[in-house]
N, C-alpha and C positions, 0 to 999 in steps of 0.2 A: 812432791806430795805436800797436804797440807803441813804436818810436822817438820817436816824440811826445808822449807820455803823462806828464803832470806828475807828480811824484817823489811828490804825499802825495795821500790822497783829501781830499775835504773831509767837514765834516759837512753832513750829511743823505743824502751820497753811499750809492747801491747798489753793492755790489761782489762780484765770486764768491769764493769763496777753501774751501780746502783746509784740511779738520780737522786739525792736526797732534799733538796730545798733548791728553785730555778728563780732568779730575780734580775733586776732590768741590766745589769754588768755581769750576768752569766750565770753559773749554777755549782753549788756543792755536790760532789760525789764518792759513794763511797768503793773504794776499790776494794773488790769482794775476797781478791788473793789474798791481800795483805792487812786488812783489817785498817786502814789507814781512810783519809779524807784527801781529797785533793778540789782545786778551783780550776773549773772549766769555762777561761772568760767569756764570755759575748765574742770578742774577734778571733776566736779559735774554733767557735761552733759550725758556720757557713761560709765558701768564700763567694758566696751569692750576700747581695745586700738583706737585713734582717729587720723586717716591720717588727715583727712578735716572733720575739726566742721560743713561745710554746707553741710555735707551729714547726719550729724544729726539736724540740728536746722537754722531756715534763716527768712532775715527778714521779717514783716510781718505776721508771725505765730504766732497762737494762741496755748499757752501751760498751761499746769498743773504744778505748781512747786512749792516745798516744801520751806515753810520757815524757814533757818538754825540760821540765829543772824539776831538780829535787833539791831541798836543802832541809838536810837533817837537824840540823842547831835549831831550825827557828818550826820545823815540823811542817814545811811548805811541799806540795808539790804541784805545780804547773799541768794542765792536760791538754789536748788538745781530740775535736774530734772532726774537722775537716782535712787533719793531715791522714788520718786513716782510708786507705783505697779499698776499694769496694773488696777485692781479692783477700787484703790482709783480716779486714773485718770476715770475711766466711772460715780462713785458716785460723783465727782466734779462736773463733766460738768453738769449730771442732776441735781444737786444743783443751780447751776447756771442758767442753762434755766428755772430752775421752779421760782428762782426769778426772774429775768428779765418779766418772765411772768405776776406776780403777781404783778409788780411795774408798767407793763401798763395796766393792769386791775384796780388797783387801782385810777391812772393816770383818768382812763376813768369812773370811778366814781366820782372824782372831776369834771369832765368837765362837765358829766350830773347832777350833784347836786349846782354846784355852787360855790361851797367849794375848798377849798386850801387844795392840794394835803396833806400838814402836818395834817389841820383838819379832814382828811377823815381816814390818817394815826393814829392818837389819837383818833378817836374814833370808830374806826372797826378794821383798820392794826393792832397796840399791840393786843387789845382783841385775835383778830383771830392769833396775833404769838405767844403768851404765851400758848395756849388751844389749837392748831392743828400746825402751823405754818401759814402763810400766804397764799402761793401756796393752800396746805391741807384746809385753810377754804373754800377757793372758791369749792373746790373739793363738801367739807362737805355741805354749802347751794344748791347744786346742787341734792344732793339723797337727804337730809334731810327736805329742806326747810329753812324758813327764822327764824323758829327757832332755828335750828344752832348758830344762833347768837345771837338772844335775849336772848336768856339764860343764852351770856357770857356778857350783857352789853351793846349790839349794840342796838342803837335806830332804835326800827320798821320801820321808813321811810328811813331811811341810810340802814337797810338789806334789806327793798323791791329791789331798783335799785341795789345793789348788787349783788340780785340772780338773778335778769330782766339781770344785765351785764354777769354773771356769765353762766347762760344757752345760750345765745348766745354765746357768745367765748369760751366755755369750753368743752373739751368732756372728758368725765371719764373713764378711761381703762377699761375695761373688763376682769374678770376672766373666764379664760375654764375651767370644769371639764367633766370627762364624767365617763361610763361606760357600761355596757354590761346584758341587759338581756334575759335569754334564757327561750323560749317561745314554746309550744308543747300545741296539740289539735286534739282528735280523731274526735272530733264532723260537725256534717255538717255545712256548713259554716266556717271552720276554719279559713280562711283568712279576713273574717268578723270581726271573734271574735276578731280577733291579730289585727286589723285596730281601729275597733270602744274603743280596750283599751288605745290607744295612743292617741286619740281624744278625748276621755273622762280624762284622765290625762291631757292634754295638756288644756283644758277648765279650768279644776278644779284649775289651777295658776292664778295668777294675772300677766296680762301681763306685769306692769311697774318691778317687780322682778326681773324677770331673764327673756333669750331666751333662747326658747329650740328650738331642733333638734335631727331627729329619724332619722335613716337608716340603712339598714340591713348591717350587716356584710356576712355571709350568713347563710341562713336559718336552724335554728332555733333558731340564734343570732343576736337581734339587738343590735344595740347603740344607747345611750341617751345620749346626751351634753347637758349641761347646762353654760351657760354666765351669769356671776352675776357680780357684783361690788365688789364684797370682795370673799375672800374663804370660809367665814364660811355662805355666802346666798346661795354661789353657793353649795357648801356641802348639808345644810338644803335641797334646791329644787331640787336635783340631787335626794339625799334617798326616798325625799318624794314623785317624780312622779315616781321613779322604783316603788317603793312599791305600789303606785296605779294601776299602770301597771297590776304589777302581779297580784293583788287582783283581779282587772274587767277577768284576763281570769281565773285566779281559781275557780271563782264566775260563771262561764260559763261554767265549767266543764274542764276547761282544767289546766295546771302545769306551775310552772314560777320560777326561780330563780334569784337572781342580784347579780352582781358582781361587784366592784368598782376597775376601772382599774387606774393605778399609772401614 
């Protein structure tokens, strides 16, 4: 968290930071974590040859850039932003929006509690960044409940308005799984039979789990998706409504097989 946040980066440290002045040996930047400045030279912007640096970097821009030296005595730090791969640049930024997230979530449980931001930070923030991370606990009291956090320490009335803050501003991603199963029936009513098994699977979940969704592919294959919060729920209620599936129409006389598509 902001308040916690050690004074220097280190090297090899990713950090965001704010173009502030770009000129013909490179550009000054300010790294937004730490409140610090650092020199981003010309031969660390491209390792393509470089006519005009503002066709790569300008001010005002927000970038990812590696930290090459740091020396504290003289207040230097070295950056680099073609050592940065395109990968590590996408898992900064979400690093980052997910704290910033988590720091006005937090924020806004001081302001409903009463409490100073530091106190709310000691005594739910650490718990929740040592055992999940921060962003991750709000995530965590959200499917789990406010035991999430009592469990690590968090006093019950500090988790209440947590997860009260936490289901209001938060939405938790969504796992897709799906796949496919094939479905045959000599019997009268067949259309019956293949309807009333998806209704009857579909009953048989708990809605707060997962969501499903059926539709044919065509006929005598449908698909089954399934939306979970993690992949191993969504997995679990994927097998276990094909499998009901086909049980209700084998049970009826008809044939069913499932197949789990990649």
């Amino acid at each position: 968290m902001a308040f916690k946040k050690q004074e220097w980066p280190e090297v090899g440290d990713l950090v965001i930071a704010t173009v502030l002045d770009v000129t013909d040996f490179g550009a000054y930047a300010k790294l937004d974590e730490y409140d610090k400045r650092g020199l981003l030279h010309i031969s660390e912007v491209s390792s393509s040859w470089i006519r005009n640096i503002r066709d790569f970097i300008r001010e005002g821009q927000k970038v990812v850039l590696k930290v090459l030296r740091v020396d504290v005595e003289k207040g230097h730090i070295d950056l680099s932003l073609r050592r940065v791969t395109k990968r590590e640049k996408i898992e900064k930024i979400m690093s980052w929006k997910k704290q910033r997230k988590a720091e006005t979530l937090l924020r806004s449980v001081a302001e409903k509690t009463g409490l100073s931001l530091e106190e709310v930070y000691e005594k739910a923030g650490a718990p929740m960044e040592k055992e999940y991370g921060v962003y991750e606990g709000f995530e965590k009291i959200v499917k789990d409940g406010i035991s999430a956090l009592t469990k690590i320490g968090v006093p019950e009335e500090l988790a209440t308005t947590i997860a009260e803050i936490a289901k209001e501003r938060m939405r938790v991603p969504m796992i897709k799984v799906k796949g496919i199963v094939e479905l045959r029936t000599t019997k009268p009513k067949g259309v019956k039979i293949i309807k009333d098994a998806f209704l009857n699977a579909k009953k048989a979940e708990k809605p707060r789990e997962a969501k499903l969704r059926f539709y044919v592919v065509a006929t005598p294959k449908y698909c089954v998706e399934v939306m979970a919060e993690n992949y191993k729920n969504a997995e679990v209620v994927l097998q276990r409504v094909a499998e009901n599936i086909v049980s209700n129409v084998v049970k009826a006389g008809g044939q069913g097989v499932f197949r789990r598509e990649k």
